[in-house]
C-alpha positions in Angstrom: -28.6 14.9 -36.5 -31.2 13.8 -34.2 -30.9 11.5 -31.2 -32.5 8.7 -32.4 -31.2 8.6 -35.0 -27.2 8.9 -33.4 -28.1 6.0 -31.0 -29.3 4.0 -33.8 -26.1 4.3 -35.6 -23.9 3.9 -32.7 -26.0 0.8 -31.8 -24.8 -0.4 -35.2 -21.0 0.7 -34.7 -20.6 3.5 -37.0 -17.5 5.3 -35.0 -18.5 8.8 -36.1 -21.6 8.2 -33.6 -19.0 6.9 -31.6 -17.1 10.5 -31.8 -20.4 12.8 -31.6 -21.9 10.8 -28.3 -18.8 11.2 -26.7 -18.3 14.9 -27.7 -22.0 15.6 -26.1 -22.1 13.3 -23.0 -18.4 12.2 -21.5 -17.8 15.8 -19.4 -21.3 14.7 -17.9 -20.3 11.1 -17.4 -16.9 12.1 -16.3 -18.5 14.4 -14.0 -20.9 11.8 -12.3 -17.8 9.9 -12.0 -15.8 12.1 -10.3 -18.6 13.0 -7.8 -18.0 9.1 -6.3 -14.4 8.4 -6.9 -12.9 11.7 -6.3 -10.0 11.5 -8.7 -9.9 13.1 -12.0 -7.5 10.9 -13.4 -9.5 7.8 -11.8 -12.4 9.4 -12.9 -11.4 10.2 -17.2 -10.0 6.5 -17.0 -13.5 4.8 -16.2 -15.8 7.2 -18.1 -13.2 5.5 -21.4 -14.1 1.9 -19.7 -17.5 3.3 -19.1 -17.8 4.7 -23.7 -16.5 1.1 -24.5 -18.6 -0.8 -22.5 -21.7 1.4 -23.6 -20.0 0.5 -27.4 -19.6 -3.0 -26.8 -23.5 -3.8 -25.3 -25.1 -1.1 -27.3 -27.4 -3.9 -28.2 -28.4 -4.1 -25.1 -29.9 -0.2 -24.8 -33.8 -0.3 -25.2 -35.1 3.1 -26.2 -38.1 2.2 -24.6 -37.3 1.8 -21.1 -34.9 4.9 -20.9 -32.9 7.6 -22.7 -29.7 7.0 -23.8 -28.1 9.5 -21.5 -29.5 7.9 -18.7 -28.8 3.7 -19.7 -25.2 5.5 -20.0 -25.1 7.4 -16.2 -26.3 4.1 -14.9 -23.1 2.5 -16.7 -21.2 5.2 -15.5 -22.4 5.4 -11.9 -22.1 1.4 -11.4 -18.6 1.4 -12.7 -17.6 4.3 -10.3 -19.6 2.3 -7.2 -17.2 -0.6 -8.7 -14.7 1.0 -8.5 -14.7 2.8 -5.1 -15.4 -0.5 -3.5 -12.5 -2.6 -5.1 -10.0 -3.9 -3.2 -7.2 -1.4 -5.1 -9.2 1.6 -4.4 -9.2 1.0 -0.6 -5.8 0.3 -0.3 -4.7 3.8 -2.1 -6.4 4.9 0.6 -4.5 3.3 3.3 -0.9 4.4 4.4 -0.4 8.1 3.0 3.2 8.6 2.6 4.7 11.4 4.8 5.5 13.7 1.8 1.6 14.4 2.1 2.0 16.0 4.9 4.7 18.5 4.0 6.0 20.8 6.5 4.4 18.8 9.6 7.3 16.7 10.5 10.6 18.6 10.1 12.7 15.4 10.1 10.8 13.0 8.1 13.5 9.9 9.4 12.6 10.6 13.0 9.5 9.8 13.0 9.0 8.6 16.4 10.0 11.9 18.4 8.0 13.6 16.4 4.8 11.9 17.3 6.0 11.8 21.1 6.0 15.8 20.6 2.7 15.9 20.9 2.2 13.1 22.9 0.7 9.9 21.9 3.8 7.7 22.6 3.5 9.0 26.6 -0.2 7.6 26.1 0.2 4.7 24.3 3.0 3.5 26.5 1.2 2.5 29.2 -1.4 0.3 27.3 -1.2 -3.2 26.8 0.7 -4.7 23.1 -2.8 -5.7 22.1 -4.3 -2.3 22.4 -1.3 -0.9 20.9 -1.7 -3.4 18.1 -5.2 -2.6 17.5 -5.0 1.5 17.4 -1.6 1.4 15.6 -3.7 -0.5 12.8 -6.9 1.2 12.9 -6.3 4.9 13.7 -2.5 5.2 12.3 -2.5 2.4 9.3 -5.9 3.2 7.9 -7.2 -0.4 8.9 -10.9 -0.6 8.7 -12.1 -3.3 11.9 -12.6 -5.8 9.5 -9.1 -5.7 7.7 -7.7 -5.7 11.7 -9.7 -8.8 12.6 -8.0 -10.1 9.0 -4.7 -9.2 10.0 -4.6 -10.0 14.1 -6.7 -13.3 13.2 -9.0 -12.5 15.4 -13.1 -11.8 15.5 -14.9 -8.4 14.5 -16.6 -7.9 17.7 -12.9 -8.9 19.6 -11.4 -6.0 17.6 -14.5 -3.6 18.3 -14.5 -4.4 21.9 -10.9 -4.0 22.3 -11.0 -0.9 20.3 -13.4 0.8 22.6 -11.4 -0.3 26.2 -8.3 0.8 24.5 -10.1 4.6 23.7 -11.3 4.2 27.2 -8.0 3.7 28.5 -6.4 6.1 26.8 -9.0 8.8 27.7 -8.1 7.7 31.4 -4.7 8.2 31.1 -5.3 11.7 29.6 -4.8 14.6 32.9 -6.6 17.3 31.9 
């Protein structure tokens, strides 16, 4: 069946055009997808959002501006920049439980020896609570500086400017 022809059924909801457009294009699409979200199963889940959207505005492809393939990557790609920068996204980001990191920590309930084993606690100690606050949130939490500023109530700059003395700090305290 040619292409045209496919659209302009699918354009009209016949499901079987449905079936055959999905057969030829949703690796690709799920592909492109995957390529900005990095999940697969984040990734198969919008390229379905991405078919029924496409099924639901069909009206809205023009032939004439674009293929069909390529009115559905834009679809795609949007939905996946959509994605990536929701809210829900980030925060599966944030706060990887230990079980991640397998094998690292030996006794997963004492965390805090564990992390004085190699150091940081020795460094941290002698810094003030706001510093403290500030890379516990940034570096250890996943914070970005404007989720800190959020959280401590305070300004962007305060939380980049306290970010850098603390880092400067630290690096003091640090005998090589």
């Amino acid at each position: 069946m040619e292409l045209e022809v496919l659209v302009e059924k699918f354009r009209n909801k016949d499901e079987k055009a449905f079936e055959k457009l999905y057969a030829m294009y949703s690796d690709s699409i799920c592909g492109v997808i995957f390529n900005v979200v990095k999940n697969t199963d984040i990734a198969q889940e919008i390229c379905q959002d991405v078919f029924i959207k496409a099924w639901k505005n069909a009206h809205t492809y023009n032939a004439t501006k674009g293929r069909f393939f390529t009115w559905m990557l834009n679809i795609a790609r949007n939905a996946a920049i959509d994605e990536v920068r929701s809210k829900s996204h980030k925060n599966s980001k944030q706060n990887l439980s230990s079980d991640f990191f397998v094998d690292i920590l030996e006794d997963k309930n004492d965390l805090n020896n564990q992390v004085d084993a190699i150091g940081i606690k020795s460094l941290l100690s002698h810094l003030k609570e706001k510093c403290i606050q500030i890379i516990e949130l940034l570096y250890f939490q996943g914070y970005t500086q404007k989720e800190v500023a959020e959280e401590l109530e305070i300004p962007v700059g305060t939380v980049k400017t306290r970010n850098r003395s603390c880092i400067s700090q630290i690096r003091g305290n640090i005998s090589i």
